[in-house]
Jmol script that loads the backbone (N, CA, C; Angstrom):
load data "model"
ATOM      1  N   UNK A   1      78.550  50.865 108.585  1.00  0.00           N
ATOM      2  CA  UNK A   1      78.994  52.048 107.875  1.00  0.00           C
ATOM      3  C   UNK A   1      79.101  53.204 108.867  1.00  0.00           C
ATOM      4  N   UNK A   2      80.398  54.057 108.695  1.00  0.00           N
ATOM      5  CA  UNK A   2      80.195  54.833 109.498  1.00  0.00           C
ATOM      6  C   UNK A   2      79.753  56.532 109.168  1.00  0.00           C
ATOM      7  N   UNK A   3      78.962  56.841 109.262  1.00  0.00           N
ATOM      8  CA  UNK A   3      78.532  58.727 108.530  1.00  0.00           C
ATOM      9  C   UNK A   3      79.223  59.270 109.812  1.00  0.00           C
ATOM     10  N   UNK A   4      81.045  60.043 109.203  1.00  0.00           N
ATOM     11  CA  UNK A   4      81.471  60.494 110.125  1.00  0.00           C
ATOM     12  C   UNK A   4      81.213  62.220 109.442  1.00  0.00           C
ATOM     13  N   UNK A   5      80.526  62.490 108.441  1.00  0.00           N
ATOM     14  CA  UNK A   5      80.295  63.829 108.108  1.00  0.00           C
ATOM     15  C   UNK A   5      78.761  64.189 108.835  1.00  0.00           C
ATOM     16  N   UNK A   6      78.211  63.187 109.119  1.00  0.00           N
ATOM     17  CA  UNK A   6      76.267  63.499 109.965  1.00  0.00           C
ATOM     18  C   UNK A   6      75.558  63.502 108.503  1.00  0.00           C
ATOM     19  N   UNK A   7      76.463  63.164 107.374  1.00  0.00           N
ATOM     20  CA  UNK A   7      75.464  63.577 106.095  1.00  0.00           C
ATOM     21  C   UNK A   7      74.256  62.702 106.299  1.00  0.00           C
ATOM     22  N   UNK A   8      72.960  63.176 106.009  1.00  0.00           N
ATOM     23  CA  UNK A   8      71.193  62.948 105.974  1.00  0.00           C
ATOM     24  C   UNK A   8      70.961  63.355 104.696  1.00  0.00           C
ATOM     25  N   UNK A   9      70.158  62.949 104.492  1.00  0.00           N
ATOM     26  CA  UNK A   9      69.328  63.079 103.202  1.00  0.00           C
ATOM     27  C   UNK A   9      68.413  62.006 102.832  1.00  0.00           C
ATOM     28  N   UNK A  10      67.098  62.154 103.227  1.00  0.00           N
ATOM     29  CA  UNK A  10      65.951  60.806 103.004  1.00  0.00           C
ATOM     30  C   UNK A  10      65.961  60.572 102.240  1.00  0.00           C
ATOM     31  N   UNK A  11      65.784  61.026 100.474  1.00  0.00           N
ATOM     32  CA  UNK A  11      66.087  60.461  99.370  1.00  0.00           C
ATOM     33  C   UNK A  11      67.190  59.363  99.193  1.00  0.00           C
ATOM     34  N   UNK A  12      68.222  59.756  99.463  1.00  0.00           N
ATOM     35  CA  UNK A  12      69.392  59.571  99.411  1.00  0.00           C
ATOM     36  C   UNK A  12      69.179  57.774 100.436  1.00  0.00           C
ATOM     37  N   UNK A  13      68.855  58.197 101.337  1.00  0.00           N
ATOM     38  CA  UNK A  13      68.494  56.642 102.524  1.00  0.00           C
ATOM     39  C   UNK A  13      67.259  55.731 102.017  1.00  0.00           C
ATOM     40  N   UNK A  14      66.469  56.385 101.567  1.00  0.00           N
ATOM     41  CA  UNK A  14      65.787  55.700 100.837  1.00  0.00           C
ATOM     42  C   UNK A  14      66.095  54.812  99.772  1.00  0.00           C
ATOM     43  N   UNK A  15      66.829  55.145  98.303  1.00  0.00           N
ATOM     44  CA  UNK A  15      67.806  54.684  97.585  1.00  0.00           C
ATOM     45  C   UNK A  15      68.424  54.074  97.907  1.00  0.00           C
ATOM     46  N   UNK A  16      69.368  53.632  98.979  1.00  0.00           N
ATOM     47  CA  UNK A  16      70.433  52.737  99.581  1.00  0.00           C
ATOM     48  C   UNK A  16      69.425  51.554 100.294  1.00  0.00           C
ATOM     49  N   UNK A  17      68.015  52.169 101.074  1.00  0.00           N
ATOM     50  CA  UNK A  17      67.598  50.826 101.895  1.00  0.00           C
ATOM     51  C   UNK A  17      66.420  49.836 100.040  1.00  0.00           C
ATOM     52  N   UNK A  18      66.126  50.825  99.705  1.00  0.00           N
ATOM     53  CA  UNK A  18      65.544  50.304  98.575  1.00  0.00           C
ATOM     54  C   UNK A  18      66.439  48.981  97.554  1.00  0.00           C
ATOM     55  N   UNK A  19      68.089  49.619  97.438  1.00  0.00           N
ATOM     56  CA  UNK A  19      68.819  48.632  97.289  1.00  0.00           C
ATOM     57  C   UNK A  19      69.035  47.718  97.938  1.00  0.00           C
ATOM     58  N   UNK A  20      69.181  47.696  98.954  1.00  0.00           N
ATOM     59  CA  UNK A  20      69.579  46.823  99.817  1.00  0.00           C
ATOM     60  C   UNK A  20      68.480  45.293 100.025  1.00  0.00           C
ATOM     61  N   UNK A  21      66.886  45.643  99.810  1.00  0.00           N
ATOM     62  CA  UNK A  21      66.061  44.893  99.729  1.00  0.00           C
ATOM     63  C   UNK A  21      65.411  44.317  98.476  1.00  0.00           C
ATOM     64  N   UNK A  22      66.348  44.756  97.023  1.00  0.00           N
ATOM     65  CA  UNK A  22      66.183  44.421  96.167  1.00  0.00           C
ATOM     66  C   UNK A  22      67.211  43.268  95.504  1.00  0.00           C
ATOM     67  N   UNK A  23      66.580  42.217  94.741  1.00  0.00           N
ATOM     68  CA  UNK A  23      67.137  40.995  94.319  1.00  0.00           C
ATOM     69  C   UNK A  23      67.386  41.345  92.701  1.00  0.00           C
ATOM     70  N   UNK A  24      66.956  42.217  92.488  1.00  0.00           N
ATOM     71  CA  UNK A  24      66.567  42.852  90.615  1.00  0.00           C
ATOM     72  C   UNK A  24      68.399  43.287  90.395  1.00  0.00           C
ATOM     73  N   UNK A  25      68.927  42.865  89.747  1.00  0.00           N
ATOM     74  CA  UNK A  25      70.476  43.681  89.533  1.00  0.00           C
ATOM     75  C   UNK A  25      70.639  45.165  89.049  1.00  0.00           C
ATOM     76  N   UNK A  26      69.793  45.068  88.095  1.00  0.00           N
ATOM     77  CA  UNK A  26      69.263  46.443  87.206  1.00  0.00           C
ATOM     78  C   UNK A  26      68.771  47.663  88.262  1.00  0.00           C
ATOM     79  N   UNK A  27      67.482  47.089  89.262  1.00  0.00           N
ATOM     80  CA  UNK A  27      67.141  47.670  89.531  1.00  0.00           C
ATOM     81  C   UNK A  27      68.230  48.087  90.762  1.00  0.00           C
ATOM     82  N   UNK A  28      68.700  47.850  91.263  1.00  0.00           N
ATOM     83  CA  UNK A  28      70.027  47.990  92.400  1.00  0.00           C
ATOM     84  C   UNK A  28      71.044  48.698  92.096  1.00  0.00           C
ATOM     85  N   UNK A  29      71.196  48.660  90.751  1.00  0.00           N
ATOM     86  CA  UNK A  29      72.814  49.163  89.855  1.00  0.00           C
ATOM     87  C   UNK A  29      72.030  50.247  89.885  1.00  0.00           C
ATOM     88  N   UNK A  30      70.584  50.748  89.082  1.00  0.00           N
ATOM     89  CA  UNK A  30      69.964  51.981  89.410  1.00  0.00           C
ATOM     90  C   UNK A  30      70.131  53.124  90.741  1.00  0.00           C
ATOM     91  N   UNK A  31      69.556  52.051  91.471  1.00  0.00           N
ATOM     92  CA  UNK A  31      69.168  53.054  92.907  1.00  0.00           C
ATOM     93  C   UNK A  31      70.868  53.060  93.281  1.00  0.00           C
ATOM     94  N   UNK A  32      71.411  52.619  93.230  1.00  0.00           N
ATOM     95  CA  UNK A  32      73.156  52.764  94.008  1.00  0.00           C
ATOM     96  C   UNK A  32      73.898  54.044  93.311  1.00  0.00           C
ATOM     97  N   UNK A  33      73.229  53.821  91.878  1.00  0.00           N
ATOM     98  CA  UNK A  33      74.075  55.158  90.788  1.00  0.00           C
ATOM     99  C   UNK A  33      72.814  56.613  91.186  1.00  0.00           C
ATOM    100  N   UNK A  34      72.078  56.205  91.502  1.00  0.00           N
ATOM    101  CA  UNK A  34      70.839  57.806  92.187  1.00  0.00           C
ATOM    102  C   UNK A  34      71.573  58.219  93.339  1.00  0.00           C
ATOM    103  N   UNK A  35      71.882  56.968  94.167  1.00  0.00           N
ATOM    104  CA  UNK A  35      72.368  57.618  95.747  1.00  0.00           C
ATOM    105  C   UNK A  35      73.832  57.921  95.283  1.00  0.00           C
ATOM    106  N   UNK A  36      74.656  57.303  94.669  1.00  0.00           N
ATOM    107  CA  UNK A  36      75.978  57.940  94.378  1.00  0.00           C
ATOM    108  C   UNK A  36      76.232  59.479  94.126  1.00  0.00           C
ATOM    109  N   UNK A  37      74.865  59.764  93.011  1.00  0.00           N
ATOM    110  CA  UNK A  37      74.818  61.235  92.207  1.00  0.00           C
ATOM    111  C   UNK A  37      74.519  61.986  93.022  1.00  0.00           C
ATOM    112  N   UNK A  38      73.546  61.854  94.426  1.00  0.00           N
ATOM    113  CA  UNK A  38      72.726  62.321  95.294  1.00  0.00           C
ATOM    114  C   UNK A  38      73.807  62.726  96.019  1.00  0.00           C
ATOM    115  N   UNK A  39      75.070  62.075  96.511  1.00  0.00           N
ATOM    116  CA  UNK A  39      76.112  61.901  97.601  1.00  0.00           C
ATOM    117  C   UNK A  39      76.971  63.129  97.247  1.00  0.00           C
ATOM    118  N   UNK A  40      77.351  62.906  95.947  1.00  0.00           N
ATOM    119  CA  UNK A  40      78.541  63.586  95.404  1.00  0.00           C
ATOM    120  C   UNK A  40      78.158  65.270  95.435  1.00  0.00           C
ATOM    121  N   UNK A  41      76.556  65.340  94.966  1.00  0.00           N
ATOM    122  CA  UNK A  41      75.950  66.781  94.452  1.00  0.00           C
ATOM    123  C   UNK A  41      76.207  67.302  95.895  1.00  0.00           C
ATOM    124  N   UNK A  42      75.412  66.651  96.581  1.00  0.00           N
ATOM    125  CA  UNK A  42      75.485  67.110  97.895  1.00  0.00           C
ATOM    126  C   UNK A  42      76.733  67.450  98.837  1.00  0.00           C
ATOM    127  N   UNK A  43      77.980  66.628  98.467  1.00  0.00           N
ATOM    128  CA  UNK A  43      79.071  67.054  99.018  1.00  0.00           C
ATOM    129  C   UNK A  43      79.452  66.562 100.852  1.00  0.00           C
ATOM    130  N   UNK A  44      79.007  66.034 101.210  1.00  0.00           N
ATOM    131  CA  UNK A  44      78.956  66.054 102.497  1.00  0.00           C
ATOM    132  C   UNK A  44      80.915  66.614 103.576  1.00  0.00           C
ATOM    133  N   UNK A  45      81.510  66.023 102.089  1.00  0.00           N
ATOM    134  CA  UNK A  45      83.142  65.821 102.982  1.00  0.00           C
ATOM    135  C   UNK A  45      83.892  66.320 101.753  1.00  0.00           C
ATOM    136  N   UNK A  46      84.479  67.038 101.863  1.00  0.00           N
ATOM    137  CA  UNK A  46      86.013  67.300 100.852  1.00  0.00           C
ATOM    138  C   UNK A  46      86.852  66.149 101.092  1.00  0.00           C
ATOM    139  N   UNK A  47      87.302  65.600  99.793  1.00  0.00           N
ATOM    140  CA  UNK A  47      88.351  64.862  99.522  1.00  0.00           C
ATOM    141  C   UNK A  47      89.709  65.740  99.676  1.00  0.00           C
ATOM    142  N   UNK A  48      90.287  65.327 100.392  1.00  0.00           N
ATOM    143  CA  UNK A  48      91.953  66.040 100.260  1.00  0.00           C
ATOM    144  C   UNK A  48      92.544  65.099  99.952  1.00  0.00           C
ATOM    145  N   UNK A  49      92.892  63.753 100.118  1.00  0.00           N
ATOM    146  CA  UNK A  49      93.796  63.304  99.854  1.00  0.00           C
ATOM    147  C   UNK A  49      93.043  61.310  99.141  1.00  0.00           C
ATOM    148  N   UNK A  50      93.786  60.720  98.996  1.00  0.00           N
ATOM    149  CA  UNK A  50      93.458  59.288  98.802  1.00  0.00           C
ATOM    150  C   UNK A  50      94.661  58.127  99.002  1.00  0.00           C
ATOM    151  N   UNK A  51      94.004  57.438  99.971  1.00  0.00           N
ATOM    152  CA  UNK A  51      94.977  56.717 100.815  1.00  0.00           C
ATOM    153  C   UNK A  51      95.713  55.797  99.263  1.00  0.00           C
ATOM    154  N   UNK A  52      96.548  55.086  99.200  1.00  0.00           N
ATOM    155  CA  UNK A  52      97.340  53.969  98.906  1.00  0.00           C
ATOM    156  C   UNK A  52      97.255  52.859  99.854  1.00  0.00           C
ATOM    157  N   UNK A  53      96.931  51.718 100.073  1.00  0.00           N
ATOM    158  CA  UNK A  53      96.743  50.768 100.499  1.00  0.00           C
ATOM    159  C   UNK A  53      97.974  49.697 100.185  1.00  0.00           C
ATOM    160  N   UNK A  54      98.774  49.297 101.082  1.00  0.00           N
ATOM    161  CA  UNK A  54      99.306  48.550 100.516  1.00  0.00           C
ATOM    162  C   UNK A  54      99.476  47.204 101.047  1.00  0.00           C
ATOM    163  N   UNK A  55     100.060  46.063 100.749  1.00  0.00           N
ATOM    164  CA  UNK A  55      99.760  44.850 100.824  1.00  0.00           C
ATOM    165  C   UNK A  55     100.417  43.588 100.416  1.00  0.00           C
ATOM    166  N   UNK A  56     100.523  42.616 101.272  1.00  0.00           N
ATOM    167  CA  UNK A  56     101.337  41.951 100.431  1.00  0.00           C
ATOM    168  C   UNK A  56     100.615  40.157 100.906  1.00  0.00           C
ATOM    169  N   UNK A  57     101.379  39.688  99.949  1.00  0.00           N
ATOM    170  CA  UNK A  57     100.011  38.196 100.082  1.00  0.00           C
ATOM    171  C   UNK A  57     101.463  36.780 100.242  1.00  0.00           C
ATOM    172  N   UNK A  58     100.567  35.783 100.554  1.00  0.00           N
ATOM    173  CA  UNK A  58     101.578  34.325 100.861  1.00  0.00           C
ATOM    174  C   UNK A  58     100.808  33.492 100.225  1.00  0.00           C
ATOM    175  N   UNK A  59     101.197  32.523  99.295  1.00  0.00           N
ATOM    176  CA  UNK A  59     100.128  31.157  99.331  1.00  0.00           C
ATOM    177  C   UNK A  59      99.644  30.763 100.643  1.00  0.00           C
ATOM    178  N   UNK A  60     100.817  30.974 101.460  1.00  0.00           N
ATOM    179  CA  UNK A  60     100.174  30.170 102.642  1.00  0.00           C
ATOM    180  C   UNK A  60      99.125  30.747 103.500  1.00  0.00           C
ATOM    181  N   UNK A  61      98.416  31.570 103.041  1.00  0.00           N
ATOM    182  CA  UNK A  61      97.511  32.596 103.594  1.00  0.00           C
ATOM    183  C   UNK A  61      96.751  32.521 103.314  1.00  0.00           C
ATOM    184  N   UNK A  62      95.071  31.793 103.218  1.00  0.00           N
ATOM    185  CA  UNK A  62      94.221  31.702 103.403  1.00  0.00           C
ATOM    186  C   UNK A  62      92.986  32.540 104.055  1.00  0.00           C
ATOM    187  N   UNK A  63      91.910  33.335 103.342  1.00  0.00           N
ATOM    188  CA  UNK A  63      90.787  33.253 103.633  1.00  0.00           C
ATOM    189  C   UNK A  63      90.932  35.013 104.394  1.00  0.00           C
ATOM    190  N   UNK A  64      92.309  35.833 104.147  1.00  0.00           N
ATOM    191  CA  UNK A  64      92.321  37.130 104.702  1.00  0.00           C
ATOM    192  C   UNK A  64      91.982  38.335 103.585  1.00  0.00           C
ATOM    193  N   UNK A  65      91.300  38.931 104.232  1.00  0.00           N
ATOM    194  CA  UNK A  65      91.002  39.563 103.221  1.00  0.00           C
ATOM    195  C   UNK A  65      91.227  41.314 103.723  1.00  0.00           C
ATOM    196  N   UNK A  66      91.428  42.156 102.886  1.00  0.00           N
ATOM    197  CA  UNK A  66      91.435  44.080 103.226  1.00  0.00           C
ATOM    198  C   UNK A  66      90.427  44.664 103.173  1.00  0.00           C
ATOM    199  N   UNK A  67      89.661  44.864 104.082  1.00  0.00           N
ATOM    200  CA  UNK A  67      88.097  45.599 103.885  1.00  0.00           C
ATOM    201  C   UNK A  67      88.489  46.820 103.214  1.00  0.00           C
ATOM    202  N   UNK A  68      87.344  47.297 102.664  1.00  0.00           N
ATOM    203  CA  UNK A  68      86.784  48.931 101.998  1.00  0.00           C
ATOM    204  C   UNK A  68      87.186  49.880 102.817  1.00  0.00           C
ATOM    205  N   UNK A  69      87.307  49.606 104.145  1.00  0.00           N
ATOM    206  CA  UNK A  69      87.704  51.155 104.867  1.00  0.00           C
ATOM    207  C   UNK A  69      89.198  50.766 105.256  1.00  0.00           C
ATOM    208  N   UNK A  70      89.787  49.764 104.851  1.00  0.00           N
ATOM    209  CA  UNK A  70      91.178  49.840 105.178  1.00  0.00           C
ATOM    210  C   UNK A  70      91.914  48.670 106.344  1.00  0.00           C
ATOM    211  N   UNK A  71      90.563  48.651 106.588  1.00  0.00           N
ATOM    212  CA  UNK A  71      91.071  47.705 107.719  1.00  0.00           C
ATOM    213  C   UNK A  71      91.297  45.731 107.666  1.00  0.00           C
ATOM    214  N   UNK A  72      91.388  44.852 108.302  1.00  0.00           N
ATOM    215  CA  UNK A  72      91.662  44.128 108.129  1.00  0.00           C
ATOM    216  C   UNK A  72      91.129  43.199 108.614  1.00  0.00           C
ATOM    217  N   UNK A  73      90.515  41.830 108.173  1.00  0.00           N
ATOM    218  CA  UNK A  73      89.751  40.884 108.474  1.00  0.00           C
ATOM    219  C   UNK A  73      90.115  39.361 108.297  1.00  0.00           C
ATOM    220  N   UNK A  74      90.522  39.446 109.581  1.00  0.00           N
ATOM    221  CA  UNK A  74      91.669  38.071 110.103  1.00  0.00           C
ATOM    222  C   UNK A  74      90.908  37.053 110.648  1.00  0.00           C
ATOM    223  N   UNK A  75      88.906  37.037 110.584  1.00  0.00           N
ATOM    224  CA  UNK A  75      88.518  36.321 111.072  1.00  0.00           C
ATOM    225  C   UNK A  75      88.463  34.488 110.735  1.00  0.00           C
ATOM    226  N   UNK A  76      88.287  34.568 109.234  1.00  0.00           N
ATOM    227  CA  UNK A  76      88.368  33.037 109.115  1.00  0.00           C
ATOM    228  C   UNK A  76      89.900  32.934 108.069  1.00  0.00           C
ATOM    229  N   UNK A  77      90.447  33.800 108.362  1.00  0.00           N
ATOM    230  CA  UNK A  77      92.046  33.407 107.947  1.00  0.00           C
ATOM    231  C   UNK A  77      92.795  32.325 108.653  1.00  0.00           C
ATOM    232  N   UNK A  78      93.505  31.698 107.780  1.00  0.00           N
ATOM    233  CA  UNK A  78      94.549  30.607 108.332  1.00  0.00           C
ATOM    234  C   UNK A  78      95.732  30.777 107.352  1.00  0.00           C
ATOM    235  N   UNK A  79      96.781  29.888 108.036  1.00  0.00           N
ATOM    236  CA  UNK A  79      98.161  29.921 107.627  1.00  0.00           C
ATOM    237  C   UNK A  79      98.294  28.035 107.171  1.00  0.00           C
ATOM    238  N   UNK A  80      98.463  27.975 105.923  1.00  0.00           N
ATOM    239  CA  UNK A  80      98.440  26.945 105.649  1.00  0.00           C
ATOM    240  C   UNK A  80      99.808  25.823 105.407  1.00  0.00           C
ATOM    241  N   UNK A  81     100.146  24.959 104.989  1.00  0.00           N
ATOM    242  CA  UNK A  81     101.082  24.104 105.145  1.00  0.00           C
ATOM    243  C   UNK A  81     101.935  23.867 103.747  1.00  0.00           C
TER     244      UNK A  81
END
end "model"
wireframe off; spacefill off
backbone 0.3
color backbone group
């Protein structure tokens, strides 16, 4: 992940590593919606704009997938027959 705003906040890191080591769904959907509310109040970055992503797919394309930040993950992709 990259914090290109420097946003901190121990609560806030706490909540995310607390999720992260929890197997409970409930309890995870919890702490993710605390650090979400925590993120937003706090503000770290103005939204100006929101990308469009766009994309296009093949049967013969296998196993590629569009990460969350946009980018692209061609590692166990193949081109099939």
């Amino acid at each position: 992940m990259t914090n290109t705003a420097y946003y901190q906040n121990d609560a806030f890191d706490k909540a995310i590593t607390d999720a992260l080591s929890t197997t409970d769904r409930a309890k995870k959907a919890e702490l993710y919606k605390a650090a979400q509310e925590m993120v937003w109040k706090d503000a770290p970055w103005i939204f100006l704009c929101v990308e469009k992503n766009v994309s296009a797919s093949s049967d013969k394309l296998k196993n590629f997938n569009i990460l969350p930040d946009g980018g692209y993950d061609f590692y166990e992709a193949e081109l099939v027959k």
